[in-house]
Each structure stands twice: as structure tokens, then as C-alpha cells.
C-alpha positions, 0 to 999 in steps of 0.5 A: 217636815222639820218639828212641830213648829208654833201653832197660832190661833186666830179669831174674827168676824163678820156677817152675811148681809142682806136687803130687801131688794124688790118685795119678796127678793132679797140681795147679799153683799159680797167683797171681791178682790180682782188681782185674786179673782176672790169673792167672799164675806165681810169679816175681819180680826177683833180690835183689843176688848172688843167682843165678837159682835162689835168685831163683826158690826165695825168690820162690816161697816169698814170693809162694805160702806153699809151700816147694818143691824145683827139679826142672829148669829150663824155660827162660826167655821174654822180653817187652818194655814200656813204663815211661813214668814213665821214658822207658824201653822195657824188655826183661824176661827170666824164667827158670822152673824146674819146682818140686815143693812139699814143704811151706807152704800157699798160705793163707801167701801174701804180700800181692803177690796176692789169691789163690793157688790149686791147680789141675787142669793143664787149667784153669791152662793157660786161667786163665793171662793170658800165652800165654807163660807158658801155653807154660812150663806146658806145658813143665812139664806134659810134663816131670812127664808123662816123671817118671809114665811113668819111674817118677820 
């Protein structure tokens, strides 16, 4: 391995959306990719000014079709890649937020994925790609699960 090499660092945004499918059963949108046989969350890179909120709400609406409100947010994972066309190691930050859609259709979809789908909690955790971000689901699930049991 020759030098150090430049170090970038990145940051984006996006949420574990949900609804309330049948009383008491909620679903969670997942973006899937065909070519990369990948599922993941919605999320994407901060337009200039924008703070983390604004990044996380327009990325969702762009990339799944559903307009959604912030609930609270669910902390951030980070990651580290290669960007060889660079000569750079980048070190990525992604801040989650937990979303309830109010509104839009996932057939609305930008073209970034092959598919947007709802689906049960159970089967988004083992459709999920990335460990981390199946951590982030599972925030989200128990935070919807303390809504249920106060009433919320």
C-alpha cells in the first residue's frame, strides 16, 4: 500500500419510513436495486445550505414517492470505502430519522432504484443488505413499538 492517500469525508441522509398498514401491523418501506440484488433505506447527500432534516425529508420524498413527517431521529452510522477513480479513502456519516408517510405512492419512485416496496418489519430486517443499517431499523421498530403501548 503506497501513502497515505487523501481521506474524504462524506454525510447524508434519510429515515426508516412507516405506516400503519392494518391496526396494530405497521409496514416499512425499502429501495431495491436488481442489478445489485440490494435492499436498503432511503437516504442521500445534503444539497448546499441544507441542514440534515431537509437532506433526510427530500431525499425520502425523491427516491421512494412518499411524502413523510419526521418523528425523531435515530442517530447516525458511519462506514468507511474506497474511491479509487480518486486515490481516496472516504469515511461516510449517515444520519436517520424515523418517518411516518402521510402521503405520495412508492410507484412515484425516482429512477436511482428498480423498485420501492412496503414491507412487514420482520422481512425488511432480512431483506436489508447492510448489518448497519438493519441496527437503524431496529431503532425504529422499537421506537413505533413505545408509540403503540403509549397511545401515541
Amino acid at each position: 500500500m503506497s501513502g497515505a492517500g487523501k481521506v474524504e469525508r462524506h454525510v447524508s441522509a434519510g429515515g426508516v419510513v412507516y405506516r400503519e398498514a392494518t391496526p396494530g401491523r405497521v409496514e416499512v418501506a425499502l429501495c431495491g436495486r436488481a442489478a445489485a440484488a440490494t435492499w436498503s433505506l432511503p437516504k442521500g447527500t445534503p444539497d448546499p445550505g441544507e441542514r440534515v432534516e431537509q437532506t433526510a425529508l427530500r431525499e425520502v420524498r425523491e427516491e421512494t414517492g412518499l411524502a413523510v413527517e419526521i418523528e425523531q431521529p435515530l442517530g447516525h452510522i458511519e462506514y468507511w470505502f474506497q474511491a479509487p477513480e480518486r486515490g481516496a479513502r472516504c469515511h461516510k456519516r449517515v444520519y436517520f430519522f424515523l418517518m411516518r408517510a402521510v402521503g405520495g405512492s412508492v410507484a412515484d419512485h425516482d429512477d436511482e432504484f428498480d423498485a420501492v416496496e412496503w414491507f412487514a418489519p420482520e422481512r425488511a430486517a432480512a431483506l436489508l443488505t447492510y448489518p448497519n443499517e438493519a441496527e437503524v431499523l431496529n431503532r425504529a421498530l422499537a421506537a413505533v413499538s413505545a408509540y403503540d403501548r403509549a397511545g401515541a
